[in-house]
C-alpha positions in Angstrom: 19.2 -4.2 -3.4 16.4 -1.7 -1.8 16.4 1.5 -4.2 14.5 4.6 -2.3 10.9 5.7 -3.7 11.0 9.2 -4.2 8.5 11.7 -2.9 6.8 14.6 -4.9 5.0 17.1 -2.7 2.5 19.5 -4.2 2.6 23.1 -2.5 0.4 26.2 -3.1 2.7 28.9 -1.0 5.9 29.7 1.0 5.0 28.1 3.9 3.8 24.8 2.0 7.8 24.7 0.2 9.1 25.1 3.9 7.5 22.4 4.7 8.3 20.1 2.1 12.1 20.9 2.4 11.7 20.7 6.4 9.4 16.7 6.2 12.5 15.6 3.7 10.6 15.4 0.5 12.3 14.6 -2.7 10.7 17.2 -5.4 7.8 19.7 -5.2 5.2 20.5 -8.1 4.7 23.9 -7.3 0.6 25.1 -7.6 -2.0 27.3 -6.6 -5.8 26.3 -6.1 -4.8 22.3 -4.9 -9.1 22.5 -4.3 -9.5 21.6 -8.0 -6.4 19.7 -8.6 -3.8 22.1 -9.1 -3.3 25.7 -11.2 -0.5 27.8 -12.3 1.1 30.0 -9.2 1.8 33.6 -9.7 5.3 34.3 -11.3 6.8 35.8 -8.0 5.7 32.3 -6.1 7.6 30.6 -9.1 10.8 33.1 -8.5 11.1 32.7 -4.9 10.1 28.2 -5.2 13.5 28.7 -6.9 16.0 29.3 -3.6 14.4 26.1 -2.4 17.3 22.9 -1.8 15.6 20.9 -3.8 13.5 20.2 -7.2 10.9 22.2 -8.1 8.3 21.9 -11.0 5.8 24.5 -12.1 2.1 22.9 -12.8 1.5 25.1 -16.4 -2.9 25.1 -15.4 -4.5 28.1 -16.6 -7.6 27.2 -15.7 -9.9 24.6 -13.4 -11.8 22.5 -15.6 -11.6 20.2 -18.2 -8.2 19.9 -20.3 -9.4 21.3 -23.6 -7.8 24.5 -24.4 -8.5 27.8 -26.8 -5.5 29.3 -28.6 -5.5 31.9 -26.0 -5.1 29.6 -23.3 -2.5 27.2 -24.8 -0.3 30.6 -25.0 -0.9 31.1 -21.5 0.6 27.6 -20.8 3.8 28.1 -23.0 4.1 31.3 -21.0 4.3 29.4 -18.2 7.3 27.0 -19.5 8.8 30.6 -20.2 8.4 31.5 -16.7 9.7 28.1 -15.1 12.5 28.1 -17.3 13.4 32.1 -16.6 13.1 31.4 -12.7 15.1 28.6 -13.1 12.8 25.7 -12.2 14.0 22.7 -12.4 11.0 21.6 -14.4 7.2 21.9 -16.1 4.2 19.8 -15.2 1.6 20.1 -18.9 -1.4 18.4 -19.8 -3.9 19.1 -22.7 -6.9 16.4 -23.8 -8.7 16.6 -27.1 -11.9 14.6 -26.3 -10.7 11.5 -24.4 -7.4 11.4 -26.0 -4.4 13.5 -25.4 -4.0 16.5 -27.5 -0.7 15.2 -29.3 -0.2 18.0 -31.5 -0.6 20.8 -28.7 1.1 19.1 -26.6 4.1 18.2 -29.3 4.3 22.3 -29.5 4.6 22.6 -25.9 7.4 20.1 -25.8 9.0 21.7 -28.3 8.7 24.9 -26.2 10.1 23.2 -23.1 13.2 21.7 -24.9 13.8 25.1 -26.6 13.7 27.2 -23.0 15.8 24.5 -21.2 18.5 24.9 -24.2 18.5 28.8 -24.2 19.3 28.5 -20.4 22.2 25.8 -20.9 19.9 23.0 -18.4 16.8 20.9 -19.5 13.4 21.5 -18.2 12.0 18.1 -16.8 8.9 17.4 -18.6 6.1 16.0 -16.2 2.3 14.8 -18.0 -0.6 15.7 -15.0 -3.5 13.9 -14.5 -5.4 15.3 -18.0 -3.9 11.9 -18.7 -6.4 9.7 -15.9 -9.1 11.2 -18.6 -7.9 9.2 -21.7 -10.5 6.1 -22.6 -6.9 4.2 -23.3 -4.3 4.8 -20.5 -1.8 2.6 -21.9 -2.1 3.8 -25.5 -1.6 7.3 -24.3 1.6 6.4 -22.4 2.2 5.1 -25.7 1.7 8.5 -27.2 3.5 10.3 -23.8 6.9 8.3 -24.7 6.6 9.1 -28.0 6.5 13.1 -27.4 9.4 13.0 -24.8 7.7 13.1 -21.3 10.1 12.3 -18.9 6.7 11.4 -16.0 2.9 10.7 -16.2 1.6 12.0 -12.8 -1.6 9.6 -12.9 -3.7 7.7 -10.2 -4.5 4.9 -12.5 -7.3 6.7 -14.4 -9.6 6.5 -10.7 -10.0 9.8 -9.0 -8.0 8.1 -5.8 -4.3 6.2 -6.5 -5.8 3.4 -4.0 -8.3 2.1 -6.5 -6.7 2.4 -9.6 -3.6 -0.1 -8.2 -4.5 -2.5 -11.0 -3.6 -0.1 -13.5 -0.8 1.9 -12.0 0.9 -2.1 -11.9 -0.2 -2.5 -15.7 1.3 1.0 -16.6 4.2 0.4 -14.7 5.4 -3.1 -16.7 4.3 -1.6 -19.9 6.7 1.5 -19.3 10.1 -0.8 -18.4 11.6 2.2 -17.3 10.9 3.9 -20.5 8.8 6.4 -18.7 8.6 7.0 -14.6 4.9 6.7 -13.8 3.9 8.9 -11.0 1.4 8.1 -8.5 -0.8 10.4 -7.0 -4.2 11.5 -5.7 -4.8 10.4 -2.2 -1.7 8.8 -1.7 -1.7 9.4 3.1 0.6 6.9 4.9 -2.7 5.0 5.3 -2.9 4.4 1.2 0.9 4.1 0.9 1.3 0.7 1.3 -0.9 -0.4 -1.4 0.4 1.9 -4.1 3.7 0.8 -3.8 3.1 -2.5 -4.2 2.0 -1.9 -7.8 6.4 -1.1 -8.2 5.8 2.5 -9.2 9.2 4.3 -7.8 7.7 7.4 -7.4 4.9 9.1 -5.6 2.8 12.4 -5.2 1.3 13.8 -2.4 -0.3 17.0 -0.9 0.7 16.2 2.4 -2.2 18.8 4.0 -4.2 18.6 7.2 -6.9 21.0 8.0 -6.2 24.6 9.5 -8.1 24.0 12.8 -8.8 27.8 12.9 -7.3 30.5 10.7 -5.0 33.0 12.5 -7.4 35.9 12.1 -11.0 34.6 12.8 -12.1 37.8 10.9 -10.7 36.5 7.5 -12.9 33.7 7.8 -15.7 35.8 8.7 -15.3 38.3 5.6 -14.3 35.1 3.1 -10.7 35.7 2.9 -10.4 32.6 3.2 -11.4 29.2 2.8 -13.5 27.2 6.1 -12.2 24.2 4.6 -8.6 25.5 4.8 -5.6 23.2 5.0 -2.3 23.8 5.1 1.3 21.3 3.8 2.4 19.7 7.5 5.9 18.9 7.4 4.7 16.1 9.4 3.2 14.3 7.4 5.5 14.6 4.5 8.2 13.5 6.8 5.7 10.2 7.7 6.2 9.4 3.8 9.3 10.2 3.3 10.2 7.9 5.7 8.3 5.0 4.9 9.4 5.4 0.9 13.0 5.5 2.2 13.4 2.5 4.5 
């Protein structure tokens, strides 16, 4: 029997979640700054994701950069499971490294953080490991270590910076988790790139789902750097492209 991949869309505003909703996606990972691979929205973004008709997890980044975190900025993240859980999110996306391991024992308190807010509000928060993970030296041995702490999903693109090349160990991750863990593709994953990432058997995929803003709607925020020349924008589109092709 044919079971449905699932799609995860990744969105940084109000237009991005209509668009995801609109192209038939599955879940969104809710983000600002998608330029360096995701960070923590603003809490009103968070509040508003919530009306949306379908899943949506908040990425808990503080910060671009690497994954190793001060006291200060590991309060900032459980803040963030706070404000997920309050807004009534269906769900967290964490990470923390420690070297070119995963930080077990920060990321043991977040957990713990997690599991207490989705109690205190009577519905579990879904507990989602980002790509930190594609920086371990041992990708199986920390999915090892991600069962072990509770994570329900590794979003990972096989430890390459594009899903496309690291098949061979999205496939490997995938056996070694026997539906343990749901391994989450992503990074690059276009209806071009599709094809191959499935074929590793991972059920579940992330995507941005973005084309370029051919010209911003007020040529004079470009001018004064309001925003980006490099602008792009979720196209329902395209997530409808993917959604399609994971469903038939």
């Amino acid at each position: 029997m044919h079971i449905p991949l699932a799609l995860e869309v990744c969105v940084e505003d109000l237009a991005g979640i209509d668009a995801a909703v609109a192209g038939d996606a599955d879940r969104i990972e809710l983000c600002a700054a998608l330029a360096v691979g995701g960070l923590t929205p603003p809490a009103s973004l968070a509040r508003a994701a919530a009306d949306a008709p379908l899943p949506v997890h908040l990425l808990c980044r503080p910060r671009e950069g690497d994954f190793v975190y001060s006291s200060a900025e590991q309060a900032l993240i459980a803040d963030d499971i706070r404000t997920a859980a309050e807004a009534g999110l269906a769900g967290v996306v964490i990470g923390a490294c420690n070297g070119d391991a995963l930080d077990t024992r920060l990321l043991a308190l977040l957990v713990a953080r997690a599991r207490a807010a989705g109690e205190a509000r009577g519905t579990p928060l879904s507990l989602t490991l980002h790509r930190a993970f594609d920086l371990c030296a041992d990708l199986p041995l920390a999915m090892e270590a991600a069962i072990g702490l509770g994570f329900d999903r590794i979003l990972t693109s096989g430890g390459t910076p594009k899903a496309v090349d690291g098949v061979a160990m999205l496939a490997r991750l995938h056996r070694q988790a026997a539906g343990r863990i749901v391994i989450l593709a992503g990074s690059g994953v276009s209806p071009a790139t599709l094809p191959a990432i499935v074929e590793t058997g991972v059920r579940e995929v992330h995507a941005s789902c973005r084309r370029p803003d051919p010209m911003p709607a007020d040529p004079a925020a470009l001018r004064f750097g309001f925003v980006s020349p490099d602008h792009a924008r979720t196209d329902a589109h395209v997530v409808r492209l993917l959604a399609a092709a994971l469903k038939t």
